[in-house]
C-alpha positions as YAML, in Angstrom:
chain: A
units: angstrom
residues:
- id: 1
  name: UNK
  ca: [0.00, 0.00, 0.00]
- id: 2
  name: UNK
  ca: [1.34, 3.61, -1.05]
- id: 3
  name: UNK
  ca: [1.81, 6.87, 0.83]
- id: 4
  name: UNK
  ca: [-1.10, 8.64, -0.93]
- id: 5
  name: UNK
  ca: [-3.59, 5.52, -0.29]
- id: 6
  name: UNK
  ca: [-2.74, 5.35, 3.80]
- id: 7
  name: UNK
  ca: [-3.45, 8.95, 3.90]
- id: 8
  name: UNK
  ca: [-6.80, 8.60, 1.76]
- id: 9
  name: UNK
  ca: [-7.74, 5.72, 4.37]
- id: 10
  name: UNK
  ca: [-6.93, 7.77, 7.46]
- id: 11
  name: UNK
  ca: [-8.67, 10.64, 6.14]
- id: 12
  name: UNK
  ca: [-11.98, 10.17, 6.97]
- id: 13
  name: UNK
  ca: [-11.20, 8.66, 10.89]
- id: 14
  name: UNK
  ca: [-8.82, 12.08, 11.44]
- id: 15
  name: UNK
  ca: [-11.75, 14.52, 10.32]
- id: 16
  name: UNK
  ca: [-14.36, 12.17, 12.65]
- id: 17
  name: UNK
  ca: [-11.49, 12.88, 15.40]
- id: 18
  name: UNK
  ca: [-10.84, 16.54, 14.92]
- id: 19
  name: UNK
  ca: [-14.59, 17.72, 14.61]
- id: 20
  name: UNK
  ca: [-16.13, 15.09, 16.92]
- id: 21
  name: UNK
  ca: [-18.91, 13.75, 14.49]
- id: 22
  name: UNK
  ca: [-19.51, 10.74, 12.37]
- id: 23
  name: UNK
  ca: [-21.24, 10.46, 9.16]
- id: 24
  name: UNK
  ca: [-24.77, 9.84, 9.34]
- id: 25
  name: UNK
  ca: [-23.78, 6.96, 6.54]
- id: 26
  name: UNK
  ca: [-21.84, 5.55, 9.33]
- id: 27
  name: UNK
  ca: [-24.34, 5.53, 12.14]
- id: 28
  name: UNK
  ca: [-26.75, 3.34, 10.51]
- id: 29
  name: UNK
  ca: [-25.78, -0.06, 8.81]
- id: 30
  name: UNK
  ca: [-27.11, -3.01, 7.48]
- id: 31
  name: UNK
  ca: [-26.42, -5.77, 10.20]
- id: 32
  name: UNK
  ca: [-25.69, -9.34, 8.73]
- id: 33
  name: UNK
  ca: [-25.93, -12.83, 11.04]
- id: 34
  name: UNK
  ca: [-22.86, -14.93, 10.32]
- id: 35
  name: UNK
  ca: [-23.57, -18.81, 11.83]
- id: 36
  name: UNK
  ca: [-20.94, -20.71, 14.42]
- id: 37
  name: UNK
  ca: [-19.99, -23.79, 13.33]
- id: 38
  name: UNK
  ca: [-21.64, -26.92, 14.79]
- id: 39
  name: UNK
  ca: [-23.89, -24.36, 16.70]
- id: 40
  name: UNK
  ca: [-27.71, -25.13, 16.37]
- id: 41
  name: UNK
  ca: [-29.22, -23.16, 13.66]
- id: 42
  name: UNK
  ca: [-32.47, -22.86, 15.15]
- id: 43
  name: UNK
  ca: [-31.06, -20.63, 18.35]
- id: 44
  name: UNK
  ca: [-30.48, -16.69, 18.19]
- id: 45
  name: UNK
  ca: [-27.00, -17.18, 20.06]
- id: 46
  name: UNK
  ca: [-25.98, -19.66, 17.15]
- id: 47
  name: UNK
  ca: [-25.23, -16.53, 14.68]
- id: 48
  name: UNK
  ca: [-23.23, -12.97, 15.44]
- id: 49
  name: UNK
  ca: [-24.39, -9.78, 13.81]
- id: 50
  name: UNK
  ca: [-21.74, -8.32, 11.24]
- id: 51
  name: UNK
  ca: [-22.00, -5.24, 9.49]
- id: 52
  name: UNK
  ca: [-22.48, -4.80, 5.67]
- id: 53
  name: UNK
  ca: [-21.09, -1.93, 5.70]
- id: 54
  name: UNK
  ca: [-18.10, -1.11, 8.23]
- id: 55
  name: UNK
  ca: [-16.83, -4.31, 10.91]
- id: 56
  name: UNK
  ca: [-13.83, -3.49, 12.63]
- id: 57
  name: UNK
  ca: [-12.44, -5.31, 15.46]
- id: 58
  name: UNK
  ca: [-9.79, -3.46, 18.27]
- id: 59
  name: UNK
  ca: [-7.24, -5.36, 20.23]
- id: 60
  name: UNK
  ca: [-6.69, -2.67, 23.28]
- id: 61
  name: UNK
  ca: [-3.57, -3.57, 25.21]
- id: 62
  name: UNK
  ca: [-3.31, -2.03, 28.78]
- id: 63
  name: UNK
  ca: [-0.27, -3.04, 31.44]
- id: 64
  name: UNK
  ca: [0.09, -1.88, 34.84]
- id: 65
  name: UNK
  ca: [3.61, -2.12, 36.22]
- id: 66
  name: UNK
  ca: [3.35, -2.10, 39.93]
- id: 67
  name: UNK
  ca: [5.41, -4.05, 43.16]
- id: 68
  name: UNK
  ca: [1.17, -4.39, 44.82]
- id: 69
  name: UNK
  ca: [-1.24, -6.09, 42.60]
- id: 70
  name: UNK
  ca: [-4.01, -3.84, 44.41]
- id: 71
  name: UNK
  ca: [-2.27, -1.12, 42.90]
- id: 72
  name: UNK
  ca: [-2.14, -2.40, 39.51]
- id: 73
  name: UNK
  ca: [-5.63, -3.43, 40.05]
- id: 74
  name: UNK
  ca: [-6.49, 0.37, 40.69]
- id: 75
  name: UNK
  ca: [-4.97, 1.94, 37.57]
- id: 76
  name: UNK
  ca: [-6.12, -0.83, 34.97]
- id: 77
  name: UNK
  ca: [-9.74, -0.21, 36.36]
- id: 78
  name: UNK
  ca: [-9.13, 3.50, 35.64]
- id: 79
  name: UNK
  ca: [-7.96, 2.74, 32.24]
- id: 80
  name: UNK
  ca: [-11.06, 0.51, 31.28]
- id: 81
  name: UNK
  ca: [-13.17, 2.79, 32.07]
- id: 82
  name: UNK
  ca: [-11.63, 5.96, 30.32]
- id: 83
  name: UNK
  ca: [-11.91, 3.26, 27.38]
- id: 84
  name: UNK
  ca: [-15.47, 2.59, 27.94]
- id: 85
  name: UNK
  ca: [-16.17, 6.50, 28.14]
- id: 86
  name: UNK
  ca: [-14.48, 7.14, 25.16]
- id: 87
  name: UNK
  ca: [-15.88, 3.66, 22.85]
- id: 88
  name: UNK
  ca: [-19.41, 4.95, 24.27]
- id: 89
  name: UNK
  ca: [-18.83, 8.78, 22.42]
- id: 90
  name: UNK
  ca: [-17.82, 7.30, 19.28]
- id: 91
  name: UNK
  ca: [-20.85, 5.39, 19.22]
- id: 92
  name: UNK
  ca: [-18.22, 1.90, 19.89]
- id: 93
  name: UNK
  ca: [-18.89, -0.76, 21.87]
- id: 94
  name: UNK
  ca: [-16.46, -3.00, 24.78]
- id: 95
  name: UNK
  ca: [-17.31, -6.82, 24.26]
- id: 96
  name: UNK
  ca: [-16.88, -8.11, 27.69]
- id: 97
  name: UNK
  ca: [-16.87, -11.53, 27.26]
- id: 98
  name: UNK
  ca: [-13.66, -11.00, 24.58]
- id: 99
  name: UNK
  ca: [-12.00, -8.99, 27.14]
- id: 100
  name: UNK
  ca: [-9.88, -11.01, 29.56]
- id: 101
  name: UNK
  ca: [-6.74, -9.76, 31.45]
- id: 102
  name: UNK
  ca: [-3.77, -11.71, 32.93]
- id: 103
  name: UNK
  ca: [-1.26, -11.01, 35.82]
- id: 104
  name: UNK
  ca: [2.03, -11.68, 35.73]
- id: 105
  name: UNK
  ca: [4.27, -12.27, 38.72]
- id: 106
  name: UNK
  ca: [7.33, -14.14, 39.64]
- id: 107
  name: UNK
  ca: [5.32, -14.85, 43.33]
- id: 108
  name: UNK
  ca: [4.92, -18.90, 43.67]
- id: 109
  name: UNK
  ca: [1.72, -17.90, 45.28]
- id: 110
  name: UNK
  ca: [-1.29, -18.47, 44.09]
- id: 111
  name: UNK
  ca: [-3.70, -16.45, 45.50]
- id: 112
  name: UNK
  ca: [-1.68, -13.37, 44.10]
- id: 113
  name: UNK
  ca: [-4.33, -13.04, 41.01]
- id: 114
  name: UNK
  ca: [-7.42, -13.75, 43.37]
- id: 115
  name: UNK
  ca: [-6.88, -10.26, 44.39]
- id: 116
  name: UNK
  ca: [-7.59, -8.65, 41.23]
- id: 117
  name: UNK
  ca: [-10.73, -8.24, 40.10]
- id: 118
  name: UNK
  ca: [-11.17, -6.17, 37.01]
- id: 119
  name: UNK
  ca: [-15.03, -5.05, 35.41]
- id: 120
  name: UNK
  ca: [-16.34, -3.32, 32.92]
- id: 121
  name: UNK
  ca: [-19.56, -1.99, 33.66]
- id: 122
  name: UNK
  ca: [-21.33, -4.65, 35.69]
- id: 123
  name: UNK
  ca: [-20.03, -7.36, 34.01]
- id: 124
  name: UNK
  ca: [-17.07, -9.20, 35.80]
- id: 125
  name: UNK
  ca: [-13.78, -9.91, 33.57]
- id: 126
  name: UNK
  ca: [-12.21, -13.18, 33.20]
- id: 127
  name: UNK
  ca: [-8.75, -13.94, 34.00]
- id: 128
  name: UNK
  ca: [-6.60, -16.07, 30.94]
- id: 129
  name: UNK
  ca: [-3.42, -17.61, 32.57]
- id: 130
  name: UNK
  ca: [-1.87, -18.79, 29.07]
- id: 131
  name: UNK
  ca: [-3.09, -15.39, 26.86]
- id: 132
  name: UNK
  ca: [-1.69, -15.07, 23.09]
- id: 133
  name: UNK
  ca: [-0.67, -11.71, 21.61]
- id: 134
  name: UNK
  ca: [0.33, -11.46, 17.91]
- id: 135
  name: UNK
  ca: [0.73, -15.54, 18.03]
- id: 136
  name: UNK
  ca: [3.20, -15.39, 21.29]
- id: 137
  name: UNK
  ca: [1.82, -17.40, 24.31]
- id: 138
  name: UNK
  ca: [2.62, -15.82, 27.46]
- id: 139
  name: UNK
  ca: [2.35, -17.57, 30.89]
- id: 140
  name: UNK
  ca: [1.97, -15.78, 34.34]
- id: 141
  name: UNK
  ca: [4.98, -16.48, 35.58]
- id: 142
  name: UNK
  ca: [7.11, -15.66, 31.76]
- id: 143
  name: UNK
  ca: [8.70, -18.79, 31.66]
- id: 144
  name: UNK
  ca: [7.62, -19.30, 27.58]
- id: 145
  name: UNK
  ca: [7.03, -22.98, 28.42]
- id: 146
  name: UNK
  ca: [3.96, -22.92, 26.20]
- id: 147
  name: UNK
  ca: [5.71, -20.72, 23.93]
- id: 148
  name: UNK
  ca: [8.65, -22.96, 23.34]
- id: 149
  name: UNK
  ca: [6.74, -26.31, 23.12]
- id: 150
  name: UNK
  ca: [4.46, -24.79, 20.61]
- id: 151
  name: UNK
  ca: [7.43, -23.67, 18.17]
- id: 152
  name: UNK
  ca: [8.84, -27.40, 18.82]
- id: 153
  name: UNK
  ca: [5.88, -28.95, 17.66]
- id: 154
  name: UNK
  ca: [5.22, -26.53, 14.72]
- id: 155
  name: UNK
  ca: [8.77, -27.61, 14.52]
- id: 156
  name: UNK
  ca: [8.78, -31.25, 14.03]
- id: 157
  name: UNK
  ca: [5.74, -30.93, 11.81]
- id: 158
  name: UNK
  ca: [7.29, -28.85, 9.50]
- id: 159
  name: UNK
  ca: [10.71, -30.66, 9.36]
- id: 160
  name: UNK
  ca: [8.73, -33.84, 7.98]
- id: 161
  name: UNK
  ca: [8.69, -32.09, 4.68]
- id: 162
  name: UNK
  ca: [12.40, -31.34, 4.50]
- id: 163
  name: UNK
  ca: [12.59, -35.41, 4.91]
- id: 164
  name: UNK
  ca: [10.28, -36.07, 2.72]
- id: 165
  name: UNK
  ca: [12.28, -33.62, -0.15]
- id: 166
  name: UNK
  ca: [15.86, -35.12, 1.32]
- id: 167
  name: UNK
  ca: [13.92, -38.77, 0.69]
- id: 168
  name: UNK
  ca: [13.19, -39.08, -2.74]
- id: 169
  name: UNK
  ca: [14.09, -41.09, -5.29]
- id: 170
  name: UNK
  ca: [15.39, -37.51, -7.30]
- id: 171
  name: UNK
  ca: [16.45, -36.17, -4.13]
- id: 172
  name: UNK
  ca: [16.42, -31.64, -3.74]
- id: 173
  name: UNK
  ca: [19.25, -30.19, -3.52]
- id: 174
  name: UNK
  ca: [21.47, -29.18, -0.76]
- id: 175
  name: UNK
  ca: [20.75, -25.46, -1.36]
- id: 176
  name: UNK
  ca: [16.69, -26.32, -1.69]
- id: 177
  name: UNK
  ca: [16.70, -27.87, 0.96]
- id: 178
  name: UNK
  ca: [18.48, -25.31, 2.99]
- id: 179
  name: UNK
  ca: [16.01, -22.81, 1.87]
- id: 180
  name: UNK
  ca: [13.03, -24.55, 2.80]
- id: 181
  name: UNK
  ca: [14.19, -24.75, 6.06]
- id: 182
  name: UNK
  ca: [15.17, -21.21, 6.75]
- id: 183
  name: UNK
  ca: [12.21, -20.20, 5.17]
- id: 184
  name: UNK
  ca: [9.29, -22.84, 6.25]
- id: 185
  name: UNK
  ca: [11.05, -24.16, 9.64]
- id: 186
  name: UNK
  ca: [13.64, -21.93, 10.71]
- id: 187
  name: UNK
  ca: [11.41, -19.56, 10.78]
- id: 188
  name: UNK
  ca: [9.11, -21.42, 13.27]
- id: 189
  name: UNK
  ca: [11.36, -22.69, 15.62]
- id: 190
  name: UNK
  ca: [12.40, -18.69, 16.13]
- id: 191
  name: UNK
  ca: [9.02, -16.83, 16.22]
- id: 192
  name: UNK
  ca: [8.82, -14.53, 18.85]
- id: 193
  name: UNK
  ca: [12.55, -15.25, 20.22]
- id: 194
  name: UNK
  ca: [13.20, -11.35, 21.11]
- id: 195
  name: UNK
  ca: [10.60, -11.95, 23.59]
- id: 196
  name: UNK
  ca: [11.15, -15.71, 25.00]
- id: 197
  name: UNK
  ca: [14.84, -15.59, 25.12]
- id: 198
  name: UNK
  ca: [15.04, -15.04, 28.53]
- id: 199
  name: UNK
  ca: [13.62, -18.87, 29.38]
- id: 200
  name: UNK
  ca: [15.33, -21.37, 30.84]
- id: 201
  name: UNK
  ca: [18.11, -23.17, 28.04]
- id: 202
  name: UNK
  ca: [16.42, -26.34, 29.30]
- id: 203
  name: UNK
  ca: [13.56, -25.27, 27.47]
- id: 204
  name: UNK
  ca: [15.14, -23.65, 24.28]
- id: 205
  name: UNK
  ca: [16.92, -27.21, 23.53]
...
């Protein structure tokens, strides 16, 4: 995508920012119901609404650095709800039941995350121990086990076709079969390794 085409895309959200109004075009849509797989067809719950006309879907990351979960518990709450006062002017809208949050600690303890309770609105958020961002799994504690066995076994299952090339009768060559694995393998084994370096070598062998 060019220059001129990101600015012709932005345009219309900047002018909806700097004079605080949205098209009326925008404010009404045509709203579509998509069906769940293996859901029953015959319930309402089976099928989510989608727009026709505009769907857009926000991933809103918030972290809270702080020695007192209680603390952290204080200034995350403050942040949801400047987000719900500001989703609520643009005419947005906070799924609750997509919105989860996680805490990370190196205490053994495990009543440290009991104290947190986070809500928007009335509704009560649910904590996810094992939560994935951008196809990283994180853990509470940061030890990238998950992480690390889920590269290995992308791993392994992409290394079967490097054998398989290496195993015929006409056999790839050495340099084809060095750039499938740098490109199809290599490449899995080291997703995300700026981030999970710092685990254990037990787990990066």
């Amino acid at each position: 995508m060019g220059k001129d085409m990101k600015i012709k895309l932005l345009q219309p959200y900047n002018t909806i920012c700097t004079t605080e109004k949205i098209t009326q075009t925008w404010e009404k849509v045509i709203m579509v119901p998509i069906y769940k797989r293996d859901k029953d067809k015959k319930k309402p719950e089976s099928y989510r609404p989608e727009s026709k006309e505009l769907c857009t879907q926000t991933i809103w990351p918030f972290c809270a650095t702080e020695e007192y979960s209680g603390t952290a518990k204080v200034r995350l709450q403050m942040a949801l709800d400047t987000l719900r006062m500001w989703t609520g002017k643009w005419l947005m809208k906070i799924n609750p039941e997509k919105t989860f949050f996680t805490t990370f600690t190196s205490s053994t303890v495990s009543h440290v995350s009991q104290t947190v309770r986070l809500k928007i609105e009335e509704h009560q958020l649910q904590e996810e121990p094992f939560p994935t961002y951008l196809g990283v799994t994180f853990d509470k504690r940061l030890t990238w086990i998950g992480q690390t066995d889920k590269c290995k076994e992308r791993g392994i299952l992409r290394t079967g076709l490097s054998k398989r090339l290496a195993g015929t009768q006409w056999r790839a060559e050495m340099t084809v079969l060095k750039t499938v694995y740098t490109g199809y393998v290599h490449s899995v084994l080291k997703y995300g390794s700026s981030v999970w370096n710092t685990t254990a070598k037990s787990n990066q062998q």
